[in-house]
C-alpha positions as CSV (number, residue, x, y, z in Angstrom):
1,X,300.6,181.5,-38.1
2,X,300.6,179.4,-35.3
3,X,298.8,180.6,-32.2
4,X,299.5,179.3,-28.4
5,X,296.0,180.4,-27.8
6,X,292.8,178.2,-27.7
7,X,291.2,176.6,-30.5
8,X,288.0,178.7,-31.2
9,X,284.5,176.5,-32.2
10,X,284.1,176.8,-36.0
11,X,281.7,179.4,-37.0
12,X,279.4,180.5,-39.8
13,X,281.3,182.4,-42.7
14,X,278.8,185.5,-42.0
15,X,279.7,188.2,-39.3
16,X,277.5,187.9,-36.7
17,X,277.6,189.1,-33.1
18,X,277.7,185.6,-30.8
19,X,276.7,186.4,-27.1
20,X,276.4,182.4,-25.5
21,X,278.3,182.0,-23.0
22,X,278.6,178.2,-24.1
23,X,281.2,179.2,-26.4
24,X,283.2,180.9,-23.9
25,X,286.2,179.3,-22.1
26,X,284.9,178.9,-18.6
27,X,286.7,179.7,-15.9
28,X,286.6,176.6,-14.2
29,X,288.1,175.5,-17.3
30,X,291.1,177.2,-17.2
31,X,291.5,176.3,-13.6
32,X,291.4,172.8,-14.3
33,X,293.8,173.6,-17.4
34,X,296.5,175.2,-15.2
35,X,296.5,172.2,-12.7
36,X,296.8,169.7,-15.7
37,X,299.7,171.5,-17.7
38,X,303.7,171.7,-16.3
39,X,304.7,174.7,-15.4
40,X,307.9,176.6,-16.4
41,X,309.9,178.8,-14.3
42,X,309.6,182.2,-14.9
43,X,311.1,185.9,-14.0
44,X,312.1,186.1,-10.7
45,X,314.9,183.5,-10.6
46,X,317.7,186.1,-9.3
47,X,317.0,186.9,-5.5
48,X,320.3,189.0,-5.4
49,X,319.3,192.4,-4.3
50,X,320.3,194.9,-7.0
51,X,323.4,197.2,-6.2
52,X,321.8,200.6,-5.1
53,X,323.7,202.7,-7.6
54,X,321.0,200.9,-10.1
55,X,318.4,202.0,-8.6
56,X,318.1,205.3,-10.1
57,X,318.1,204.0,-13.5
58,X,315.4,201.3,-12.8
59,X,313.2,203.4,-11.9
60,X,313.5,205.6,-14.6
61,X,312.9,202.5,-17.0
62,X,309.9,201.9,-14.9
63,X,308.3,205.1,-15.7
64,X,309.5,205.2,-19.1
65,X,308.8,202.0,-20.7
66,X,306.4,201.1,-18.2
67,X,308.5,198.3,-17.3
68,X,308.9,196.5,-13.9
69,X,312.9,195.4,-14.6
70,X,313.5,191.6,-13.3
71,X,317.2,191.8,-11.5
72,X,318.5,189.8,-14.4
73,X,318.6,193.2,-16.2
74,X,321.1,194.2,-14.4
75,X,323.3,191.1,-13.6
76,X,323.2,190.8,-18.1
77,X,324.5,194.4,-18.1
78,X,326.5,193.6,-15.7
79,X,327.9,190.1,-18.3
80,X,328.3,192.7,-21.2
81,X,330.0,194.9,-19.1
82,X,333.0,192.0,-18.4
83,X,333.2,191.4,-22.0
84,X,333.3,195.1,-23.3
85,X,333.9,197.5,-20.6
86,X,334.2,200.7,-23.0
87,X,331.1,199.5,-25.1
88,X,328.9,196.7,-23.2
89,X,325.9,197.4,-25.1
90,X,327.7,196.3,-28.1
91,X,329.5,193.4,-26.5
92,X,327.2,190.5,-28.7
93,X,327.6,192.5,-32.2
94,X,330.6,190.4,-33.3
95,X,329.4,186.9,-32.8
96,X,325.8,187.6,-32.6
97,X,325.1,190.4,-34.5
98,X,322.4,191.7,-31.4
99,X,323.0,195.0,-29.3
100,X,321.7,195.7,-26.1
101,X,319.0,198.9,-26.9
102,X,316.0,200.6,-24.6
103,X,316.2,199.6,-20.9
104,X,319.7,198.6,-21.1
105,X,320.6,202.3,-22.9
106,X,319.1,203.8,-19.5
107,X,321.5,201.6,-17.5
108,X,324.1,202.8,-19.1
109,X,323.9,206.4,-19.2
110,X,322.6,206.3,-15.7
111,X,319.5,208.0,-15.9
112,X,318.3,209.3,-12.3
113,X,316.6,211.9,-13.1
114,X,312.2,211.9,-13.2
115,X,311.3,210.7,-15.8
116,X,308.1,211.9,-17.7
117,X,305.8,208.5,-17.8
118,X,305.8,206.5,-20.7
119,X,308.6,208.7,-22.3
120,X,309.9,205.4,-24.0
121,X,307.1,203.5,-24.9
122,X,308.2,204.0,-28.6
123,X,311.8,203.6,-28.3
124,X,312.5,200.6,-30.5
125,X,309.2,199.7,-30.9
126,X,308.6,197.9,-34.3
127,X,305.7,198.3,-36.3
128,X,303.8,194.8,-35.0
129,X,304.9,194.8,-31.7
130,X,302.2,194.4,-28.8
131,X,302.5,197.0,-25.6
132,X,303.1,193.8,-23.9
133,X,306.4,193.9,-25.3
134,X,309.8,195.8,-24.6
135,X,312.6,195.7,-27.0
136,X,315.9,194.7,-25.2
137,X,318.2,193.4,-28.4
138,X,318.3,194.5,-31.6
139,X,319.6,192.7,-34.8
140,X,319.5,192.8,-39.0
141,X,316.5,192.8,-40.7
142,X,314.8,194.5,-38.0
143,X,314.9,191.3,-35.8
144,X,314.6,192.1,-32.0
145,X,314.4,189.7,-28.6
146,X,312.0,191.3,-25.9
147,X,310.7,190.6,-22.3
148,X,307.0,190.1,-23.2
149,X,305.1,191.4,-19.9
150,X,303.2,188.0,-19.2
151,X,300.1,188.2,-17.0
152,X,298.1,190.7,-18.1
153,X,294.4,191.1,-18.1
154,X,294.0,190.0,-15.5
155,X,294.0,193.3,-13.0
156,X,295.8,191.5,-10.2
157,X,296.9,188.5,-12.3
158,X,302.3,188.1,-22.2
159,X,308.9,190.2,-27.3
160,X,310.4,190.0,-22.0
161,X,306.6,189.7,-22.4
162,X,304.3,191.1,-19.6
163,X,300.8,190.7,-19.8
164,X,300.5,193.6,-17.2
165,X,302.3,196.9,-17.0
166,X,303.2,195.8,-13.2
167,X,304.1,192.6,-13.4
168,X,307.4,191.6,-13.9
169,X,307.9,190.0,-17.4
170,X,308.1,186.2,-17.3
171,X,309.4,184.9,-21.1
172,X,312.0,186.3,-24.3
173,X,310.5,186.6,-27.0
174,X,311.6,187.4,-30.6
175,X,310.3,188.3,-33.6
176,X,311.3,189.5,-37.4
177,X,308.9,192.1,-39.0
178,X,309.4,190.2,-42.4
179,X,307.2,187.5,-40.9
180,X,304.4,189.6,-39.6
181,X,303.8,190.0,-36.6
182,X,304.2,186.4,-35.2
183,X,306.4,186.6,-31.7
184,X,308.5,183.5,-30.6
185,X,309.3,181.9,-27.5
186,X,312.5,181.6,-26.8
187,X,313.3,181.4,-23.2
188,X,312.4,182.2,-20.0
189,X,315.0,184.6,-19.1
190,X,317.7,186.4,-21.2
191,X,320.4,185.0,-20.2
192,X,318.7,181.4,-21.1
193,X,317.8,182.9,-24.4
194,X,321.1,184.2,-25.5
195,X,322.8,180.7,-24.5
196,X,320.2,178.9,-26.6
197,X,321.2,181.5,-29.7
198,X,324.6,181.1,-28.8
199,X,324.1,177.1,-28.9
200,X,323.2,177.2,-32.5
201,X,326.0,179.1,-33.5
202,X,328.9,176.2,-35.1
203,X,331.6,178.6,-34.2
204,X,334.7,178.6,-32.1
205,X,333.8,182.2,-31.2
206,X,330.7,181.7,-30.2
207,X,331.9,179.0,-28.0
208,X,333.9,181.3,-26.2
209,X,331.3,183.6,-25.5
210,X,329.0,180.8,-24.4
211,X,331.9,179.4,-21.7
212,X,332.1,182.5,-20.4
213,X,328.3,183.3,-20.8
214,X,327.7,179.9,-18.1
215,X,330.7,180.8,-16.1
216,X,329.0,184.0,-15.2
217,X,326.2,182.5,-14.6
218,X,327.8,180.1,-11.9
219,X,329.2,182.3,-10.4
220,X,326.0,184.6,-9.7
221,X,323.8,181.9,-9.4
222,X,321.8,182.5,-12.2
223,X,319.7,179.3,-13.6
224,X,320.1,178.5,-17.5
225,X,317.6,175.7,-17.5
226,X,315.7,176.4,-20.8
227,X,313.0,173.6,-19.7
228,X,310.6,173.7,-17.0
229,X,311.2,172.8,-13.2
230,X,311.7,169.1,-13.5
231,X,311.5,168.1,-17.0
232,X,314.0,166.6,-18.8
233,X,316.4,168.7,-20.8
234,X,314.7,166.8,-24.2
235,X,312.0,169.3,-23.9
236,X,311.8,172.1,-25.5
237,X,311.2,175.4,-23.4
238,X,308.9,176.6,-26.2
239,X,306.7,173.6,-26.2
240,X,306.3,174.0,-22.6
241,X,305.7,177.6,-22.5
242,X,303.0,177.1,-24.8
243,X,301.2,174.1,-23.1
244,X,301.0,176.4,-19.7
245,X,299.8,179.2,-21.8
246,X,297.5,177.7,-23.8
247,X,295.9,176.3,-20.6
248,X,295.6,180.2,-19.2
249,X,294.6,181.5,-22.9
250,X,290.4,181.9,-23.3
251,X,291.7,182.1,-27.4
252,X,294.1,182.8,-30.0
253,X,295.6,185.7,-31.7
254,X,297.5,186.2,-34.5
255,X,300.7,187.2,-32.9
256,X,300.8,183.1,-31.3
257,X,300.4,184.4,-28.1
258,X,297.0,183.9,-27.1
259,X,294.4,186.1,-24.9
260,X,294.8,185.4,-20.9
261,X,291.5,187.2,-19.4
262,X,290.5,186.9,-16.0
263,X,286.8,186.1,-16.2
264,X,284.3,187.3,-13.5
265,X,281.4,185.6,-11.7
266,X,279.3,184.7,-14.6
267,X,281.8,184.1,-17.6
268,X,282.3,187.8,-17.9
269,X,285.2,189.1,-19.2
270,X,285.6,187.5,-22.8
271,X,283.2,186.4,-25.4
272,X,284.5,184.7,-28.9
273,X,284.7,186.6,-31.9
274,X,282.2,185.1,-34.6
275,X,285.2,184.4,-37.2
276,X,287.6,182.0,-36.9
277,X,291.1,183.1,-37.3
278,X,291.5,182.2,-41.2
279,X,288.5,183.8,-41.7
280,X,289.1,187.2,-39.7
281,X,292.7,186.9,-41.7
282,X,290.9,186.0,-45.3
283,X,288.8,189.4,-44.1
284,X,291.9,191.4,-43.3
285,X,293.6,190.7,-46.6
286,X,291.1,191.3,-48.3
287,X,291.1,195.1,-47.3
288,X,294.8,195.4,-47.6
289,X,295.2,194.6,-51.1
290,X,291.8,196.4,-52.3
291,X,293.0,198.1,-55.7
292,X,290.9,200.7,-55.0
293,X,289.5,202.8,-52.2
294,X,286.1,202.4,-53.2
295,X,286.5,198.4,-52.9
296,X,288.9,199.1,-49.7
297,X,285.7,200.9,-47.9
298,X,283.3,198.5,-49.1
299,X,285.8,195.5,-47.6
300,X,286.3,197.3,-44.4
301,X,282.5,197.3,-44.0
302,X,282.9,193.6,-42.5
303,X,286.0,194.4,-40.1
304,X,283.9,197.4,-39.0
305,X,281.0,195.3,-38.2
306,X,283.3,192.9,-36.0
307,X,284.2,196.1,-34.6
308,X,280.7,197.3,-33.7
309,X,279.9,193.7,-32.2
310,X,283.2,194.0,-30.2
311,X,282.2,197.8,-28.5
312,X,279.1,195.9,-27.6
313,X,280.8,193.6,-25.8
314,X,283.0,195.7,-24.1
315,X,279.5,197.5,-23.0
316,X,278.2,194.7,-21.3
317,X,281.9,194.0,-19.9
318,X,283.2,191.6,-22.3
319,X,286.5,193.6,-23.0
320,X,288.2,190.5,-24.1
321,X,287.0,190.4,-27.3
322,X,288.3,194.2,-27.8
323,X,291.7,192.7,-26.9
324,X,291.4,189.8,-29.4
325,X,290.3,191.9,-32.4
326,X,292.6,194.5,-31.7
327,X,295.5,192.7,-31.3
328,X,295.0,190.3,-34.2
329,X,294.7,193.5,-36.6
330,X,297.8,194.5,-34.8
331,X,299.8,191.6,-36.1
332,X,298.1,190.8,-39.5
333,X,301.1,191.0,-42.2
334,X,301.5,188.2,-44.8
335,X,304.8,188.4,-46.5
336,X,303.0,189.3,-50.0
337,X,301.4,192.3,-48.0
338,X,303.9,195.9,-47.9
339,X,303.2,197.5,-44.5
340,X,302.1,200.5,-46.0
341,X,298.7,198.6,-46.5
342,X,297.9,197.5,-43.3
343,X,298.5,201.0,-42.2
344,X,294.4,201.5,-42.9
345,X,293.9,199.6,-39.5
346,X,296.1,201.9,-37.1
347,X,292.8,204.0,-36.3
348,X,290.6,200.6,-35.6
349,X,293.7,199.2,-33.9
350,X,293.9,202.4,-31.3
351,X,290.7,202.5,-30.7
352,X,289.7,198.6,-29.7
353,X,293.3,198.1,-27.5
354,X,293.0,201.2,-26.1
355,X,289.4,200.9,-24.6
356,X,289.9,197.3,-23.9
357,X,293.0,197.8,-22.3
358,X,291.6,200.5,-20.1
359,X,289.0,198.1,-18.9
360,X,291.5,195.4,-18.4
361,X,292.9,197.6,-15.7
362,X,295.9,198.4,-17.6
363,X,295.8,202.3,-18.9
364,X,299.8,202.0,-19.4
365,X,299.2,199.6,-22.2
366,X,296.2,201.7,-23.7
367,X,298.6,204.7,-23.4
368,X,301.5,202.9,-25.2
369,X,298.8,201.8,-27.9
370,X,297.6,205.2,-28.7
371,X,301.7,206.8,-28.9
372,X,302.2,203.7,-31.4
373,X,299.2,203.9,-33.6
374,X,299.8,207.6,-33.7
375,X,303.6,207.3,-35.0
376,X,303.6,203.6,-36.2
377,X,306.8,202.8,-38.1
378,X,308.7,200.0,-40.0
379,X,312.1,201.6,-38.4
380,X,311.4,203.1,-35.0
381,X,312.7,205.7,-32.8
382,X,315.9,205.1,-31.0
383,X,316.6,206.4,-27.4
384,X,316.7,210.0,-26.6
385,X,320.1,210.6,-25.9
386,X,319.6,214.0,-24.7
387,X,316.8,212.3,-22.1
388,X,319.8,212.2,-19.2
């Protein structure tokens, strides 16, 4: 897979616990990363204040999924709701095959009532998906676009992607289980990301829908710009996305996100893993297709190990490396693996995001881990419908 995240230093092929800070990405380092990379505009490019009969329902998605709604949300319910007044969260299904699921369900029943935190964590939540990421369109194949919550891990500081439970997400992400757990960039809001699916689409229908897609968008102010803040329209969003990232990103993980971290006085925060990514894959696979459980428990002897090292770390504050471990067994798939197989990780998976994210400063994401890994499925959960 290809990760956004930083380049780790190669590594011997044993497992063994690394504790120099040498090898860390120091934080003067990523300073002088984020001043040499572009940026990209990000979530909050709608100022309009959101019309008051919303409100209700936004906060319901907030305590439900956790999730901090941008006010494009609404103004995209809003679209659908020209184009299909009887059904707007199916208004895509004809052209694009996509419907509008999760927080877009709530806006539409109009949810005001309290709602029971974290009530939705696992409505449409796909067996790789990261806490970071909220489900807004669903499609065939189990192929979904999500806000990925972007800055998280950092305390006060990533399919919408949010890399804290309180920040507002900043990029769309999407993803297809068949491909593991890989997540793609696609825009940085969702009205960008539909136009750029609707761009590819050689139709006269989808033509339409894009004409009146950027005539809604005129009309309400809303920015389609796919590239960053003063680049030319020649480069991709994706490529941009990933340069920032990768300058905020102490290393990679296997869902091509990367690990931001906000390290203390002292490095502390994130040390390396002792495996390179092939390697910690090559170790993963190996344990999923064991033929037996004897050779499965002998191969999980080395993933456990990594595991040890990792609680170690988190001891002496180095939660990072929890993060990164966990995560990366979160995503493993290759296409020759069933899911059923990796299914032998869901324990060590709960355990390292949930402590790591708990030290991170983000007990919503820990929370959202533990309801997955205890119910983690191929075909998930759709809303509650008797939730109004």
């Amino acid at each position: 897979m290809n990760s956004v995240g930083a380049t780790r230093n190669s590594s011997p092929s044993s497992v063994m616990p690394d504790t120099h800070s040498a090898r860390r990405k120091r934080k003067s380092d990523v300073a002088a990363d984020n001043r040499a990379k572009p940026k990209v505009p990000h979530m909050d490019a709608i100022t309009e204040p959101v019309p008051s009969s919303f409100l209700p329902s936004l906060m319901a998605i907030k305590q439900g999924f956790y999730l901090d709604s941008p006010n494009e949300l609404v103004k995209f319910y809003q679209f659908c709701t020209t184009l299909d007044a009887k059904d707007p969260l199916g208004a895509l299904m004809d052209i694009l095959q996509l419907r509008l699921v999760g927080p877009f369900e709530v806006l539409h029943l109009g949810i005001s009532s309290s709602v029971e935190p974290g009530r939705y964590v696992l409505c449409h939540r796909y067996f790789h998906d990261p806490p970071e990421l909220v489900t807004l369109l669903t499609g065939p194949n189990n192929l979904h676009y999500g806000y990925f919550r972007y800055k998280h891990y950092l305390h006060t500081y990533l399919t919408l992607c949010r890399d804290t439970p309180t920040e507002k997400p900043a990029v769309v992400v999407k993803t297809e289980p068949s491909n593991g757990g890989e997540l793609n960039l696609v825009a940085p809001t969702l009205f960008a990301a539909v136009k750029s699916v609707l761009s590819k689409k050689p139709t006269a229908s989808a033509e339409v829908l894009l004409k009146k897609l950027c005539n809604f968008a005129k009309q309400n102010n809303i920015i389609l710009d796919e590239t960053g803040r003063g680049m030319t329209h020649s480069t991709p969003y994706a490529f941009l996305e990933k340069s920032e990232r990768r300058a905020r990103c102490v290393c990679p993980t296997l869902n091509g996100m990367g690990l931001v971290v906000k390290l203390r006085e002292g490095d502390i925060g994130y040390r390396p893993l002792s495996v390179t990514d092939s390697k910690l894959s090559a170790l993963l696979k190996a344990v999923a297709t064991a033929q037996t459980e004897e050779s499965q428990l002998a191969k999980l002897e080395a993933v456990d190990q990594l595991i040890t090292y990792a609680q170690f770390a988190c001891d002496e504050g180095d939660y990072g490396q929890s993060l990164e471990l966990g995560l990366s067994l979160l995503a493993f798939r290759t296409k020759d693996i069933k899911p059923n197989q990796v299914t032998v990780f869901n324990s060590r998976i709960k355990h390292l995001l949930s402590v790591g994210y708990e030290l991170a400063g983000c007990p919503e994401f820990s929370h959202v881990v533990r309801e997955h890994m205890n119910d983690r499925r191929v075909d998930p959960i759709g809303m509650p419908w008797n939730s109004k």
